[in-house]
matplotlib code that plots the C-alpha trace (Angstrom):
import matplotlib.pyplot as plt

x = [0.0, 1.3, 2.6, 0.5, -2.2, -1.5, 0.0, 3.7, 6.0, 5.3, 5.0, 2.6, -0.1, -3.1, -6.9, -8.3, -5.9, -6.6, -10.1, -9.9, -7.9, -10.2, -13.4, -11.1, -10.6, -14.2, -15.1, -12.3, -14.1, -10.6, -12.6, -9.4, -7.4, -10.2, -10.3, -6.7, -6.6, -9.6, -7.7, -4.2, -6.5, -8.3, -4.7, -2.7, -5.6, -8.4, -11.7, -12.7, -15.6, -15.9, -18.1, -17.7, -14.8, -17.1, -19.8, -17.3, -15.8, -19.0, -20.6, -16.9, -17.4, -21.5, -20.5, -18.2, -20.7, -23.3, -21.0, -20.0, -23.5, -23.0, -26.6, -26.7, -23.3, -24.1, -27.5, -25.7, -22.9, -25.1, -25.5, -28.6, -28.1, -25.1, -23.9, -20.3, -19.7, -18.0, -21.0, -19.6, -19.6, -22.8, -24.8, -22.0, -24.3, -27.4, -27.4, -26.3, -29.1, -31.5, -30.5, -30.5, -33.8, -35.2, -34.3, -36.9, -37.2, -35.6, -38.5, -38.6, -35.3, -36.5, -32.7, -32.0, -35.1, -33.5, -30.7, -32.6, -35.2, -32.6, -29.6, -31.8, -34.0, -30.4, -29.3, -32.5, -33.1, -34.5, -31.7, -29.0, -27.6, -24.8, -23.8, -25.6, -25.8, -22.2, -21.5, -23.1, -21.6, -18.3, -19.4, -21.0, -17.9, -20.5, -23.1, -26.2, -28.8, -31.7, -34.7, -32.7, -31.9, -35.5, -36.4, -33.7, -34.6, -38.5, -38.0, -35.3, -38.0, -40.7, -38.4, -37.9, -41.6, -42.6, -40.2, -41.3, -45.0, -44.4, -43.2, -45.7, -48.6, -46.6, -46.6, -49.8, -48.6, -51.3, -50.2, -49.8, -46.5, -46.0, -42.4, -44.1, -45.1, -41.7, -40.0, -42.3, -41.9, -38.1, -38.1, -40.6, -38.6, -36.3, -38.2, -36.7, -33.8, -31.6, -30.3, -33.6, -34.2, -34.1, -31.7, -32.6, -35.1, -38.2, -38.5, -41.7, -40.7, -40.6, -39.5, -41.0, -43.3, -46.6, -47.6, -44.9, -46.9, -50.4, -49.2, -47.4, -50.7, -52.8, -50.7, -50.5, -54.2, -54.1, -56.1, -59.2, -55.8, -55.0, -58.3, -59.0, -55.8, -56.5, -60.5, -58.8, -56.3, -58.8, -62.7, -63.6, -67.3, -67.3, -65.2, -61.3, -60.1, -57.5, -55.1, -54.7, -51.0, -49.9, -53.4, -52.5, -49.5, -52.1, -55.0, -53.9, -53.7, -56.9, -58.7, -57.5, -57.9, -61.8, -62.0, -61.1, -62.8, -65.7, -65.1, -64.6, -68.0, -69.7, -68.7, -69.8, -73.5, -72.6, -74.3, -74.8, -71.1, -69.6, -71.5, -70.3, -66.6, -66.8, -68.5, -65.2, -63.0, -64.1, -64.2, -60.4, -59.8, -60.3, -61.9, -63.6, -63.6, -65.4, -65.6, -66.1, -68.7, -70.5, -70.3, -72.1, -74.7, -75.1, -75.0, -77.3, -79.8, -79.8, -79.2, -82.0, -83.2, -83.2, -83.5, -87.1, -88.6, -89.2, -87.3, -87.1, -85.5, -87.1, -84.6, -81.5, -82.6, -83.2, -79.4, -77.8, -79.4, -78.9, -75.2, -75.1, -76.5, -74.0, -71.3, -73.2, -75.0, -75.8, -76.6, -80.4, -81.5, -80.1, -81.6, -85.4, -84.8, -84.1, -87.4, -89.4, -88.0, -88.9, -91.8, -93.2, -92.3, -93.9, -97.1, -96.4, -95.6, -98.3, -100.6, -98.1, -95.6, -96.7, -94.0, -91.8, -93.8, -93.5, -89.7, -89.5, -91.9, -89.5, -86.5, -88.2, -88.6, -85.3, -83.4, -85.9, -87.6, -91.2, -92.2, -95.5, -96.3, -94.2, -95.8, -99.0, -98.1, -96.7, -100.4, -102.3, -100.4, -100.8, -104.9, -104.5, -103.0, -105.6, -108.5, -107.4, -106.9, -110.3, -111.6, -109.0, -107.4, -104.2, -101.0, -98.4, -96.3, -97.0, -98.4, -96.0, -98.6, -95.9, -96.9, -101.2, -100.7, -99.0, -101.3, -104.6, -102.4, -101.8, -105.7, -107.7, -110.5, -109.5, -112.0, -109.2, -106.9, -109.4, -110.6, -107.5, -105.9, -109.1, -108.4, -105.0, -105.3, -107.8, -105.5, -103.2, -105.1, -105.9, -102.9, -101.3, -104.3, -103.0, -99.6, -101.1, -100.2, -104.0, -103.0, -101.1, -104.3, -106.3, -104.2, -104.5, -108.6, -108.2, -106.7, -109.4, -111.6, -109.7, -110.3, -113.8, -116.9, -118.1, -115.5, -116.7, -115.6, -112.0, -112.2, -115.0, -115.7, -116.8, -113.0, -113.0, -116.3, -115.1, -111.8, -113.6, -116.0, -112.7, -110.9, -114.4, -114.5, -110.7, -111.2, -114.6, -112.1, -109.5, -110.9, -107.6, -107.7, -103.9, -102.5, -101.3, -104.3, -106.5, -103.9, -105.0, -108.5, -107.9, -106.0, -108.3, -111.6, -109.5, -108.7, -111.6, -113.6, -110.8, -111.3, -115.2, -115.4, -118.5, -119.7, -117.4, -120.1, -120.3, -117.9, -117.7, -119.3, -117.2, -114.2, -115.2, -115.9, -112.4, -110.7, -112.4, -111.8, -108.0, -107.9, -109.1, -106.9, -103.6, -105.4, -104.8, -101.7, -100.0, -98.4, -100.1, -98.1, -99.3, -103.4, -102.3, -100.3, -103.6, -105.2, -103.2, -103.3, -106.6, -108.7, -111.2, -112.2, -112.8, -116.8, -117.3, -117.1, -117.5, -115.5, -113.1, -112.4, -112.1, -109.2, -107.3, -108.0, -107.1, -103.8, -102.8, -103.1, -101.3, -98.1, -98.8, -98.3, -95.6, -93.6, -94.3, -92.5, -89.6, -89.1, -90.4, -93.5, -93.4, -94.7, -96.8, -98.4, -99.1, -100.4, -102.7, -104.2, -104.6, -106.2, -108.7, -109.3, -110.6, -113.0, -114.4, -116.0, -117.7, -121.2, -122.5, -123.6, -121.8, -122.9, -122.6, -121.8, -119.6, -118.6, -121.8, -122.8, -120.7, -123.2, -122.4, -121.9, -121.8, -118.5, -116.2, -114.6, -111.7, -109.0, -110.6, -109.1, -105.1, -106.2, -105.2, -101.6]
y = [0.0, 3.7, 5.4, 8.5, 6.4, 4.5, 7.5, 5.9, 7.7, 10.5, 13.7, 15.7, 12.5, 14.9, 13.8, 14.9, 12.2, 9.4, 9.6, 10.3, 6.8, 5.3, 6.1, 5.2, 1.7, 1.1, 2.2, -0.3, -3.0, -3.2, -3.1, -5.0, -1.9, 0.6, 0.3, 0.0, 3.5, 4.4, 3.4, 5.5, 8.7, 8.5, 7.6, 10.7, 13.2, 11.6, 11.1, 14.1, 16.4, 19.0, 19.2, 17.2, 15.4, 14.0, 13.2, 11.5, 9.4, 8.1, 7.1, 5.0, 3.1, 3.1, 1.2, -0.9, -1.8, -3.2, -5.1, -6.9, -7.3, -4.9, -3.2, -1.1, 0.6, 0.9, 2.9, 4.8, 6.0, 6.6, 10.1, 12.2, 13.8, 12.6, 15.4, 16.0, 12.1, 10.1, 9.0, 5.6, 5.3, 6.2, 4.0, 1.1, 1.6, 2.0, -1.2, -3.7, -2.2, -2.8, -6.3, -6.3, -4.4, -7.5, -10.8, -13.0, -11.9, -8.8, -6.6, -5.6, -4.0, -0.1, 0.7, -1.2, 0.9, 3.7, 3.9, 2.7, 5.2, 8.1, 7.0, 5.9, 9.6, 11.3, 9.4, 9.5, 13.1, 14.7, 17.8, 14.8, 16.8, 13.8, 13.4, 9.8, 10.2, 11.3, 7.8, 6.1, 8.0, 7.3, 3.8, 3.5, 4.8, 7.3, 9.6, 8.6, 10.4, 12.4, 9.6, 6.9, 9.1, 10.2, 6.1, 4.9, 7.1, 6.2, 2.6, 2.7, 4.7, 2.1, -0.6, 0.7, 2.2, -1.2, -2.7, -0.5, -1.0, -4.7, -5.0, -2.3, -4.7, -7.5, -6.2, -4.3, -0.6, 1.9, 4.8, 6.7, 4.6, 2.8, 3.0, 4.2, 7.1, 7.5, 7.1, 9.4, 12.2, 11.8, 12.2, 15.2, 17.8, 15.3, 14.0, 10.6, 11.5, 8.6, 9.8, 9.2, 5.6, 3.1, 0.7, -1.7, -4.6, -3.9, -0.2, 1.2, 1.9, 5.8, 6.4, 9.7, 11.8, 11.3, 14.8, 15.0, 11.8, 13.4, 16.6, 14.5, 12.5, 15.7, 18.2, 15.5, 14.8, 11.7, 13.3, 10.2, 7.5, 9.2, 9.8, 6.5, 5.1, 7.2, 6.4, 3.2, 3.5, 5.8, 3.9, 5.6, 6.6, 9.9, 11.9, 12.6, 12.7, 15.3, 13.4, 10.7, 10.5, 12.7, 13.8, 17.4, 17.6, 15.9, 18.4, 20.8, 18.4, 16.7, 19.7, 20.3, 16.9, 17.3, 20.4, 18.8, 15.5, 18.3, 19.6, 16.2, 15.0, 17.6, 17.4, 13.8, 15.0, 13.4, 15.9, 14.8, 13.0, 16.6, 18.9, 15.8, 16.7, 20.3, 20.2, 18.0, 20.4, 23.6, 21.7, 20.6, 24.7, 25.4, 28.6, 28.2, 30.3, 31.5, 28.3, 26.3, 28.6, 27.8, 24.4, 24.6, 25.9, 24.0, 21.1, 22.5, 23.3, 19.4, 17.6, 14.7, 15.1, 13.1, 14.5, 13.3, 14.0, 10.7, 9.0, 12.4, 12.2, 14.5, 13.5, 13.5, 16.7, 18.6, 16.9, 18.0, 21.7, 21.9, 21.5, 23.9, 26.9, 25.9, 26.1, 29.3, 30.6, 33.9, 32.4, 34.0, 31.3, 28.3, 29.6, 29.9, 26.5, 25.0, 26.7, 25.6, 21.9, 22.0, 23.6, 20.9, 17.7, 19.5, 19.5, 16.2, 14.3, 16.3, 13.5, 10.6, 11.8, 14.8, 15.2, 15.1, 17.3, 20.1, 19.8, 20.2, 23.7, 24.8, 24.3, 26.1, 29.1, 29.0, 29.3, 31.7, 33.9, 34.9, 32.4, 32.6, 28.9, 27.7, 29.6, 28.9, 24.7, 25.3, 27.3, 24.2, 21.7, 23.8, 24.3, 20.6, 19.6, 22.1, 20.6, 17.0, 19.1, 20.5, 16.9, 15.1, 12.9, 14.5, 12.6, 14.8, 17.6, 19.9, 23.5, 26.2, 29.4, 31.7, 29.9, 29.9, 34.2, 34.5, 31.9, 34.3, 37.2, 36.5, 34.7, 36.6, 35.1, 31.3, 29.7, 26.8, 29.3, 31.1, 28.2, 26.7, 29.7, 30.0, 26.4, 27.0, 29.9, 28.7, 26.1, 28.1, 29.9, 27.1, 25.8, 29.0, 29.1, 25.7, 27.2, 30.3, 32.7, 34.8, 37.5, 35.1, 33.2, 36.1, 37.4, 34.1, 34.6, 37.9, 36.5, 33.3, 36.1, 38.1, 34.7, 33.7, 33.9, 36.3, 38.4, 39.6, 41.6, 42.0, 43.5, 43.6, 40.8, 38.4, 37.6, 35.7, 34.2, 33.0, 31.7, 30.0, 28.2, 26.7, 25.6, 23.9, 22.1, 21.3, 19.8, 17.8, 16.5, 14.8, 11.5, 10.3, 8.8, 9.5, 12.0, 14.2, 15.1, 15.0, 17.8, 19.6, 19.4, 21.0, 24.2, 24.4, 24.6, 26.6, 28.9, 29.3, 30.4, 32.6, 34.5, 35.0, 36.7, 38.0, 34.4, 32.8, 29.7, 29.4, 26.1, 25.9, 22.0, 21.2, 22.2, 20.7, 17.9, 17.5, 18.2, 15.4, 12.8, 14.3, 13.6, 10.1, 9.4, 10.7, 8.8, 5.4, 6.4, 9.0, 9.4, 11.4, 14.3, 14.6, 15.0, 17.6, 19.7, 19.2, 20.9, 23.6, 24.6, 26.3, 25.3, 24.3, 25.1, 22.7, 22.4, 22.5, 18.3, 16.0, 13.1, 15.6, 17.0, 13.1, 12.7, 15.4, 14.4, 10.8, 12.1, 14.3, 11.4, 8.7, 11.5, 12.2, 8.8, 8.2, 11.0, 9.4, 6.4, 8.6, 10.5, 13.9, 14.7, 18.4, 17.7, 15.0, 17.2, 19.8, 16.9, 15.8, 19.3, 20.2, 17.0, 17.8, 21.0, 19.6, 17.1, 19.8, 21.0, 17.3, 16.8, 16.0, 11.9, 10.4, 7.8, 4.5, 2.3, 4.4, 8.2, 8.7, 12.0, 15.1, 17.7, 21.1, 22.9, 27.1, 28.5, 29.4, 33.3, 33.0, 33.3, 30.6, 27.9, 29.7, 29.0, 25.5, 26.0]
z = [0.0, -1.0, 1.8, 0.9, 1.6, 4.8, 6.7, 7.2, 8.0, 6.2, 8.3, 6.2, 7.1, 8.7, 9.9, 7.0, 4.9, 6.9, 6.5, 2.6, 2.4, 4.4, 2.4, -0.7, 0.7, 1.3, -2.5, -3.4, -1.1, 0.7, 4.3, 5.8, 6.1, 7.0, 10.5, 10.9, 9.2, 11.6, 14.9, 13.6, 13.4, 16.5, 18.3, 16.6, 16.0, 18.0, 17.5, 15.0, 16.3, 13.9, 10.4, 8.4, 9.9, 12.7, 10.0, 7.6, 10.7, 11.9, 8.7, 8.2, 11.8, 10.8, 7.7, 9.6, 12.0, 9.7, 7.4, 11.0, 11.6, 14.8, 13.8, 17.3, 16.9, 13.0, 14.7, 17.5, 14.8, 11.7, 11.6, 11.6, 8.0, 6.2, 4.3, 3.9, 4.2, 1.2, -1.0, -1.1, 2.0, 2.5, -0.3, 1.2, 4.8, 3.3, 1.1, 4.1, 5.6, 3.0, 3.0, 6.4, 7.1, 4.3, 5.8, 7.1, 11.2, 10.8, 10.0, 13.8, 13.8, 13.9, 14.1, 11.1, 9.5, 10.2, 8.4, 6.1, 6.0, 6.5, 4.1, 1.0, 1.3, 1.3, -1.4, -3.4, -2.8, -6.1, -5.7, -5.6, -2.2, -1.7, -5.5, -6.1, -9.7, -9.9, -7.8, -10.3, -13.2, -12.2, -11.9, -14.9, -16.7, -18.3, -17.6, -16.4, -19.0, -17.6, -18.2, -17.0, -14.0, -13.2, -14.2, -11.4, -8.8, -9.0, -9.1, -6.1, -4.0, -4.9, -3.8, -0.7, 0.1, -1.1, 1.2, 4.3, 3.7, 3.8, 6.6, 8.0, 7.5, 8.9, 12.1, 12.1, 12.5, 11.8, 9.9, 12.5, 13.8, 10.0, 8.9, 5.5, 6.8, 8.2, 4.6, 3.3, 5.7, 5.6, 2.2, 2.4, 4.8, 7.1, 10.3, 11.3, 14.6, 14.6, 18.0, 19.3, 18.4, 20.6, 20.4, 23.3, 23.6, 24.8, 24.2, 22.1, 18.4, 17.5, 14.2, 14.1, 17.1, 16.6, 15.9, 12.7, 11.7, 11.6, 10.3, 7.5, 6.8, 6.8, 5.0, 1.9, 1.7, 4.1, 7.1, 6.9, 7.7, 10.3, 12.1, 11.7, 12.7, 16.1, 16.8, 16.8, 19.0, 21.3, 20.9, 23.5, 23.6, 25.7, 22.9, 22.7, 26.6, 26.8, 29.1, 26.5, 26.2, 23.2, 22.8, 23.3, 20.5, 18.2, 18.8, 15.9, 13.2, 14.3, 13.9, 10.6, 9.4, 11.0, 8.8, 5.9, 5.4, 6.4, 3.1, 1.5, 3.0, 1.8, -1.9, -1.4, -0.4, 3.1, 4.8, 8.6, 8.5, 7.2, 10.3, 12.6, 11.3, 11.4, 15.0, 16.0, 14.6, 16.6, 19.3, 18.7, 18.5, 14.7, 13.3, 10.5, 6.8, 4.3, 2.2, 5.7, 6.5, 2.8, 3.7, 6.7, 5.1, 2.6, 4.5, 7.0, 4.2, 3.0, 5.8, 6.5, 2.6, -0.1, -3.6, -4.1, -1.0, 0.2, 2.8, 4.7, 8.5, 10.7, 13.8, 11.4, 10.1, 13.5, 14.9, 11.9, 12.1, 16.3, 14.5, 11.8, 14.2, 16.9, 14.2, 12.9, 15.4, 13.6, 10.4, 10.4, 7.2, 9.5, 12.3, 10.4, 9.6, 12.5, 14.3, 11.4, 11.8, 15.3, 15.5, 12.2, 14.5, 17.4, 15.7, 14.1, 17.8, 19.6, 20.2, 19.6, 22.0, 23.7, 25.7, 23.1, 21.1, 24.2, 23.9, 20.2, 20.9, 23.5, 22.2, 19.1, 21.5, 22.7, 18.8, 18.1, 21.3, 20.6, 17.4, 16.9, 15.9, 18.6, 21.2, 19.9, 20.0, 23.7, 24.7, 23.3, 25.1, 28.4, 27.9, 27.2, 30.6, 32.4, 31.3, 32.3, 35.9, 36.1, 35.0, 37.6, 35.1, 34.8, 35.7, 34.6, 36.7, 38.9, 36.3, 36.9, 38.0, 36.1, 32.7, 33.5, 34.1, 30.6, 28.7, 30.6, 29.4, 26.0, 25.9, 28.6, 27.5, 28.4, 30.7, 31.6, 33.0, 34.8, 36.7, 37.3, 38.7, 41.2, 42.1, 42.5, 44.6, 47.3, 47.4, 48.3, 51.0, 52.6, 52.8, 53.9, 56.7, 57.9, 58.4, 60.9, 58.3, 57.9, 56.1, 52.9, 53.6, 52.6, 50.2, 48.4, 48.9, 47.0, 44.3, 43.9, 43.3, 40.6, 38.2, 39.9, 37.0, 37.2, 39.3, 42.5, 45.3, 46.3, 50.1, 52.9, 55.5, 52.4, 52.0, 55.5, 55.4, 51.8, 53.3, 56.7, 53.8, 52.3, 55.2, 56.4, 52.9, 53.4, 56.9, 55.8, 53.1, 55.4, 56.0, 57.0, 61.0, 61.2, 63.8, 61.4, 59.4, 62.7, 63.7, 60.0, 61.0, 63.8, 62.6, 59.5, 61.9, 64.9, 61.9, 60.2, 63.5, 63.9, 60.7, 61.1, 64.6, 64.4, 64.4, 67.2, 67.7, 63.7, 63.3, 67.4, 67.5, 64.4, 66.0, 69.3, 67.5, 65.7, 69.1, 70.3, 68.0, 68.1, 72.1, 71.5, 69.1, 71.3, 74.3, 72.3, 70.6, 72.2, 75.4, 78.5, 77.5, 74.0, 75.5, 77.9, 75.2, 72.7, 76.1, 77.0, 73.4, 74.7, 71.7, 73.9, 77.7, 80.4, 81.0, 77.4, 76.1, 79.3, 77.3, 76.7, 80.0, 81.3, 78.4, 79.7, 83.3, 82.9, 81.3, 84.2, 86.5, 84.2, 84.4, 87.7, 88.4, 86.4, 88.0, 91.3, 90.4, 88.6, 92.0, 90.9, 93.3, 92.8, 89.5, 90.4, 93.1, 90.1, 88.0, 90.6, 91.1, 87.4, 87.0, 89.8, 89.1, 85.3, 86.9, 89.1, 85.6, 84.5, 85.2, 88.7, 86.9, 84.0, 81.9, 83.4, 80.1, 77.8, 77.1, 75.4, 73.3, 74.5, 76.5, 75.3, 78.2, 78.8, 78.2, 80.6, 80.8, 78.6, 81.6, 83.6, 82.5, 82.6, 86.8, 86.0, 85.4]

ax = plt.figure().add_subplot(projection="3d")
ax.plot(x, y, z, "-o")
ax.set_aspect("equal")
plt.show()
């Protein structure tokens, strides 16, 4: 070997010499003396770290490393971009790995594919960056002519896309991870980092990040692989979660590739799939444009159709136009349609599915405030529901008041409303009276009388006597024998004498009557305590109901008693004497078999009976 070439001992032997013999003696295929040359250079000059010495040296030791077979030093030394490396050299590399990357159980090697991926887009590059078809010319022995160059490079990039996709579908990578799309996106700007591959078992293949995949896939036209290739890796049925892993980094080019199979869709008269994908991609962040907006529309306007009519979808047409006015909420043609829609299958469900047929009206109201037909279907529905009240065979809700006032005040001439409302407001007063509160009680009288036919006075004394005739109905109502509406009775009736005191003895005996069967029913039920609470509630005097005077007396004794035995005779001794002081007030002979019919006796003064206590 020359000693120009070997280094010898010739002093004018620099880096930059070394390295040019050794990229000679792999293009002579004399791979013996390359490392040798390799080992002199790092031990004199050492290991070069400069461009394009470092590049140059590490593509040599790449080279060596895969002709070994040593593919994970060939990855860790192959560089990134291989420019200012021997060309040689560098088709050398990529053809072992070819061959390498081809072999039966090999296919998994992601280094090996590479180097594969990165050398063959350098060397294939249509601007011929490392001087391939020089390489070849010199080769050749003659230039390679513009057809056949153009020829060679396609067939070399189908070989190896062919290659790649091969092996792609042999191991079931999606687009989104394929080696293909790394080959392509390589050769479109330079996106595979050999630095960053993995070269140990086990670790999850990463050719390229999976945002320079989608953007790849949707910048050429390829958006529909790759948001299918993620709904499959993500079937999840509540939407796109956001702390999917890379699911942030992939939000922009979702959004675009929503947008545009949008557009595709719609040129395809796939008019609910197209408002599904423009939906998606303002939800991913995406603004849409003029043509977007067109699109919209257009889909909006023909959604749920079919050319001839028949076959219409009402519920396919009301989703897709809810979706076109959220998209274009100012759109004023959209949003006639939509109210139109609704406010058709209101009228259409209205006895099929009344319920459903109220939604569709007020959801009509909502996209459009004030629509005529809707408010008219809403009114129909509501004098509906108030007639089945007034006949008792309605089931439904309980009638907002709010919504009777504006149906009387848009049709003061509705006989449902009217009546209802005076329904619902001596309801109201009687149940107000039964709470103690008299003046909401009256109040609630007043306004009974406002919707009574015909109207009649507002003010004088007939407001209580009105109110006393409702909580006498109320209490005749309550046929219930439980303690609780025994309690009602007795408010209703203690009430209702209450309110006509110019008439204190009017509903006396009912009341008397009520506290009676109250008393007996605490006497069985109750506890001693319970009666004498009923009695000091002063609804009725001692002297007045002989059965009840022996109730309360027969109660003071049972918790006299029983404070006898639980060491308290104060209270006992107060017991006792309240108890006598009731039975001074019976009659001077009761009834031997029985309580008998309760005597009505004259009433006491008022502040007799506070002696007791």
């Amino acid at each position: 070997m020359p000693m120009e070439q070997t280094g010898g001992a010739d002093q004018a032997v620099t880096a930059d010499r070394l390295l040019d013999a050794a990229e000679q003696a792999v293009l002579r295929a004399e791979f013996d003396i390359v490392r040798p040359l390799l080992q002199r250079l790092r031990t004199e000059f050492g290991a070069p770290d400069a461009f394009p010495a470092a590049v140059r040296y590490d593509t040599l030791l790449a080279a060596l490393a895969g002709r070994a077979g040593n593919w994970p030093e060939a990855v860790r030394r192959c560089p990134d971009d291989p420019e200012g490396a021997e060309t040689g050299v560098v088709h050398s590399l990529a053809v072992s790995a070819l061959r390498e990357l081809a072999q039966e159980g090999r296919h998994t090697d992601t280094g090996v594919a590479a180097i594969v991926i990165v050398l063959w887009a350098y060397l294939l590059d249509e601007e011929d960056l490392g001087d391939f078809r020089t390489l070849l010319t010199e080769r050749r022995g003659a230039p390679v002519p513009d057809a056949l160059w153009e020829q060679g490079l396609g067939r070399l990039r189908g070989r190896v896309a062919d290659l790649l996709h091969a092996l792609d579908v042999r191991a079931g990578r999606d687009v989104l991870s394929a080696w293909g799309t790394a080959w392509e996106a390589e050769c479109e700007g330079g996106a595979v980092c050999i630095a960053g591959i993995p070269t140990n078992a086990g670790e999850p293949p990463a050719l390229i990040s999976l945002q320079e995949a989608a953007w790849y896939l949707v910048d050429h036209r390829r958006g529909t692989d790759f948001l299918t290739a993620y709904e499959a890796r993500h079937p999840e049925d509540d939407g796109w979660p956001a702390d999917l892993p890379g699911h942030d980094a992939l939000t922009a080019p979702m959004a675009r590739a929503f947008a545009n199979r949008g557009r595709e869709r719609v040129l395809a008269r796939e008019w609910s799939g197209a408002l599904a994908d423009f939906d998606a991609a303002v939800w991913f962040g995406h603004t849409l444009v003029a043509d977007e907006w067109a699109a919209v529309r257009d889909a909006g306007k023909n959604v749920g159709r079919s050319r001839t009519g028949r076959g219409d979808s009402p519920l396919e047409r009301i989703a897709g136009l809810e979706q076109a006015h959220a998209l274009l909420p100012q759109d004023a043609a959209l949003t006639a349609e939509l109210t139109a829609v609704l406010v058709a299958e209101g009228r259409r469900r209205a006895f099929s599915d009344p319920s459903q047929s109220r939604s569709r009206f007020v959801r009509a109201l909502e996209v459009t405030a004030g629509d005529p037909d809707a408010r008219a279907g809403l009114d129909g529905h509501l004098r509906a529901d108030l007639v089945k009240v007034l006949d008792g065979t309605y089931t439904g809700g309980e009638l907002s008041t709010d919504e009777v006032l504006d149906l009387l005040a848009r049709e003061p001439d509705c006989a449902e409303a009217r009546s209802w409302l005076g329904d619902h407001y001596r309801d109201q007063a009687v149940a107000a009276a039964a709470r103690g509160c008299g003046d909401e009680a009256l109040s609630a009288v007043r306004e009974s009388l406002r919707y009574g036919e015909p109207p009649r006075s507002h003010g004088g004394p007939g407001v209580g006597e009105l109110l006393a005739d409702l909580l006498v109905v109320a209490a005749r109502r309550s046929g219930s024998r439980t303690r609780a509406d025994l309690e009602r009775r007795v408010e209703l009736l203690h009430t209702a004498s209450a309110v006509t005191p110019r008439h204190p003895d009017l509903f006396g005996e009912a009341l008397e009557t009520a506290l009676l069967d109250l008393a007996e029913h605490l006497e069985t039920t109750g506890t001693p305590t319970d009666v004498i609470e009923l009695f000091l509630r002063d609804r009725m005097p001692t002297g007045v109901s002989a059965r009840f005077d022996q109730i309360v007396e027969a109660a003071y004794r049972d918790r006299a008693r029983a404070r006898e035995r639980t060491g308290d005779p104060g209270g006992a001794l107060r017991d006792h004497a309240c108890a006598k002081r009731v039975g001074a007030g019976l009659p001077a002979q009761g009834v031997l078999f029985g309580p008998g019919p309760a005597p009505r006796r004259p009433r006491q003064a008022p502040d007799e009976q506070d002696t007791l206590f």
